[in-house]
N, C-alpha and C positions, 0 to 999 in steps of 0.2 A: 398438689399432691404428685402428678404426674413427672413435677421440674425435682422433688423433693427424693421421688425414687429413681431418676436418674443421676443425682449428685451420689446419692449413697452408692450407684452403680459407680462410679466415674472413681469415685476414692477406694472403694473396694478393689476393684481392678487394678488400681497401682499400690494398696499396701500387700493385697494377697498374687500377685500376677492375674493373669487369664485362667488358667490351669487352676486357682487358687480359688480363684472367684466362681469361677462354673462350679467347684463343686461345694461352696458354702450357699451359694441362690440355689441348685437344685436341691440340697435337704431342705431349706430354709419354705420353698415350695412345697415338698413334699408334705411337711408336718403342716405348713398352713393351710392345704387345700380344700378340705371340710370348710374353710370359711371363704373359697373365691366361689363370689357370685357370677364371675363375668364367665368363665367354663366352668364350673366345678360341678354345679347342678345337671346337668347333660351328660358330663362323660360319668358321674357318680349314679343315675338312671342307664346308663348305659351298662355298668359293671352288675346292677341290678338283674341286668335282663341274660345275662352269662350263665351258661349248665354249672359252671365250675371246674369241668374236667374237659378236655379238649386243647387244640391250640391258638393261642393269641396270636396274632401277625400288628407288630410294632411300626407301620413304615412314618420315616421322619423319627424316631426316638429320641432326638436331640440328645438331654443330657440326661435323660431316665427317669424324669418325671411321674410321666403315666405306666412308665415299666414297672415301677417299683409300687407304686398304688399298685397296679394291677396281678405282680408278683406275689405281694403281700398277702391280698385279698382273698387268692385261689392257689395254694402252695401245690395242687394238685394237676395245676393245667399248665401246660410249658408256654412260656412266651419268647417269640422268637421277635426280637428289636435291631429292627435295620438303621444305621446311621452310617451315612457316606463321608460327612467331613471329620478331616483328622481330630482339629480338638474337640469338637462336639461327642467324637466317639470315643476319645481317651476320658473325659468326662463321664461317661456311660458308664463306661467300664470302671470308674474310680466309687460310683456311686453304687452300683452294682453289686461291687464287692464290701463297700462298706455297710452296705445293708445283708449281707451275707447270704444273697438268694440265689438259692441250687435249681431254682425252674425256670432260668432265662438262657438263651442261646442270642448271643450277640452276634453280627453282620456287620463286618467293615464295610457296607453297601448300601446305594439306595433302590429303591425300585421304579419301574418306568412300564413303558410296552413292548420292549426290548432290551438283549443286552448289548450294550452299547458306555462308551468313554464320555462323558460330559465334562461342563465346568459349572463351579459353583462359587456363587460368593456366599462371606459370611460378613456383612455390610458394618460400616463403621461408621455410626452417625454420632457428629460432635464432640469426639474424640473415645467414646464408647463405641466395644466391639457388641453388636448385637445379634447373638446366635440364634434366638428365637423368630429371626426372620431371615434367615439362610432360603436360598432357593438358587433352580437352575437358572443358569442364563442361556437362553433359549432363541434369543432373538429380539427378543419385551425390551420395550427401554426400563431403565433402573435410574431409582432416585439416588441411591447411595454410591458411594463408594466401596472400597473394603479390600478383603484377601482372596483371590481366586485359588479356586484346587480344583484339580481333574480328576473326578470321582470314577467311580466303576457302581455302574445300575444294573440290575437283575432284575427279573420276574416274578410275581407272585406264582403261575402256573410253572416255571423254571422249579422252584422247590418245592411245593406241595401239591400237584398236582396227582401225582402217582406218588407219594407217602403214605403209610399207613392210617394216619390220626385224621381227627376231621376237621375242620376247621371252623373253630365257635363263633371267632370275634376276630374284627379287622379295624383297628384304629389309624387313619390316613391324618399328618397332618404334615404337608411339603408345600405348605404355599404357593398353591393354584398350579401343582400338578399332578391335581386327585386323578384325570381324565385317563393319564397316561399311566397311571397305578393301575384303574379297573379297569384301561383295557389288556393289561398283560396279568388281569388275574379273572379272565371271561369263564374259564374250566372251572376254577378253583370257586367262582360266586355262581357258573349252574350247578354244581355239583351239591355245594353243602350250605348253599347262602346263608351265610354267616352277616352275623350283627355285625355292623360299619358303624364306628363313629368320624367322621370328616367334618372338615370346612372349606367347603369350593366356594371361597370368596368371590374371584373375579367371576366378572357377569358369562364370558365366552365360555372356562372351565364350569364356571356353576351350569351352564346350560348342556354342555358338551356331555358331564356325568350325569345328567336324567335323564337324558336322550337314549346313553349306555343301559343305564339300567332300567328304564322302564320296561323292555321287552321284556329284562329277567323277571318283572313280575315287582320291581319293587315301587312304593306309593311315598309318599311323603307326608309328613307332621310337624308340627313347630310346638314348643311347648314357650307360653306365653308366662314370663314372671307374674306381671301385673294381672294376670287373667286368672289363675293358679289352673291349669287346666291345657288340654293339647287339643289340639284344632288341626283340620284339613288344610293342608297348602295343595293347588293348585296351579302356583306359578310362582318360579321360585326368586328366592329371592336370596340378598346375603346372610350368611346365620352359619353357628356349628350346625353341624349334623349328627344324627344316630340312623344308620340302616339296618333294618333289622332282618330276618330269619322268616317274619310270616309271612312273605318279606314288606317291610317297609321302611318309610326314609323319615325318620324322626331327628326333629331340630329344635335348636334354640336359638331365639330370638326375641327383638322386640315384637311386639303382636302391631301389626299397620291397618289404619282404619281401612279396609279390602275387602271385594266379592271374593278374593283367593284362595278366602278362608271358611269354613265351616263348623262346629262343633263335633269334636270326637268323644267318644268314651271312655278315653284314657285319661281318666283325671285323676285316679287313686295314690298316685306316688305326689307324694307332696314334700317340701325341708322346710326348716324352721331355724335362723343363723341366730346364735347369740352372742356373736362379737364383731366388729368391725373385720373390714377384709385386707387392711394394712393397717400396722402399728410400725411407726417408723422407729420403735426399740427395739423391735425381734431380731431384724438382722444383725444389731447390733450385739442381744443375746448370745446368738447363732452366731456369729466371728469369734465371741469368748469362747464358747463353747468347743468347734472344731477348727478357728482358724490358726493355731497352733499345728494342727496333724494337714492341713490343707498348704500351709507353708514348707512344712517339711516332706513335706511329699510332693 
């Protein structure tokens, strides 16, 4: 399956372009995400636990994926979607507009602990450009190749710090530079601890943001598929995440036969999928459908 949706990526990209392709895979996304089990259940619990009225903080927005679910969902809360690389973010904004949501405020930026000039690749494995693994280059050795740009990063307490609105929900997904996200948004998570959904993959960043947040008060949870049920983490491990507001740090993952873990109370939300999580026709669907307006644009 994995060789199957990379071929469809490989031929999409040279009949529609890049520009073409990003925005036929981000609706193609969008409308399928009620059926991905490998994040959909986590950040779809996560939009759960939102007032509905406040502000979203987007960082990583890629190509407006979870913008636009989360757009959708609460036409009443503004969401503000940071994306530093250029076509990542002309993508944004094409998706953006084609869903015609009046409650997003786009950021040619990313976010960091500072403002400060990076570079970033957007890696290019096997002759595929792969945006959903964009990240800074920091120093870290890199498997890929690809295209570098020298972005511009900003702060979370830089913008909303001294803004009026409060701030509900923070969704971080930059590829193991959550750490340097929630240290430059320390104000902004004592002030209004806002629900987080992240994934501090790497062992050093995954460790680095509990350290950050535990003092603010926040705990951690893994919600276990196989288990149907949330459980106590005590030592963290790789997984999405949810942070939340009482505050705590809820996640998805596989459940590991572990002392780490304990039984929580949070078992009430529960999903039920009734189709598979790829049909290798949809995209195909989905190019009839808008790759026509995706070429000419």
């Amino acid at each position: 399956m994995h060789r199957l949706k990379n071929r469809i990526k490989w031929i999409l990209q040279r009949i529609l372009g890049f520009q073409g392709y990003l925005l036929v895979f981000s609706f193609f996304k969008i409308i399928t995400f009620c059926w991905d089990r490998a994040e959909g259940e986590a950040f779809r619990h996560f939009l759960t636990l939102l007032p509905g009225k406040g502000i979203l903080i987007d960082a990583g927005a890629n190509i407006g994926i979870m913008t636009v679910l989360a757009a959708r969902r609460f036409p009443q809360m503004v969401i503000h979607a940071f994306e530093p690389l250029p076509p990542n973010f002309q993508a944004l904004s094409r998706i953006v507009g084609l869903f015609r949501l009046k409650n997003v405020v786009l950021h040619p930026a990313g976010l960091g602990a500072s403002e400060q000039q990076v570079q970033m690749r957007l890696p290019i494995v096997d002759g595929i450009r792969q945006q959903g693994i964009s990240h800074v280059l920091d120093g870290r050795e890199v498997d890929h190749s690809g295209s570098d740009y020298n972005v511009r990063l900003e702060t979370i307490d830089q913008h909303f710090h001294e803004c009026g609105g409060r701030v509900v929900g923070l969704k971080v997904d930059v590829e193991d530079y959550e750490r340097f996200v929630f240290e430059g948004a320390r104000k902004v998570l004592q002030r209004d601890h806002p629900w987080i959904y992240a994934e501090p993959g790497e062992s050093d960043n995954r460790e680095a943001c509990f350290r950050l947040l535990e003092p603010l008060g926040y705990t951690a949870w893994v919600w276990s598929r196989a288990e149907k049920n949330w459980w106590f983490l005590t030592t963290p491990i790789r997984m999405r995440c949810i942070i939340s507001s009482s505050p705590q740090l809820v996640c998805e993952g596989a459940l590991p036969s572990s002392s780490s873990f304990r039984a929580n109370p949070l078992s009430s939300w529960n999903l039920k999928f009734l189709f598979p999580l790829f049909s290798p026709g949809i995209p195909v669907v989905i190019f009839l459908l808008i790759g026509p307006y995706a070429i000419r644009n």
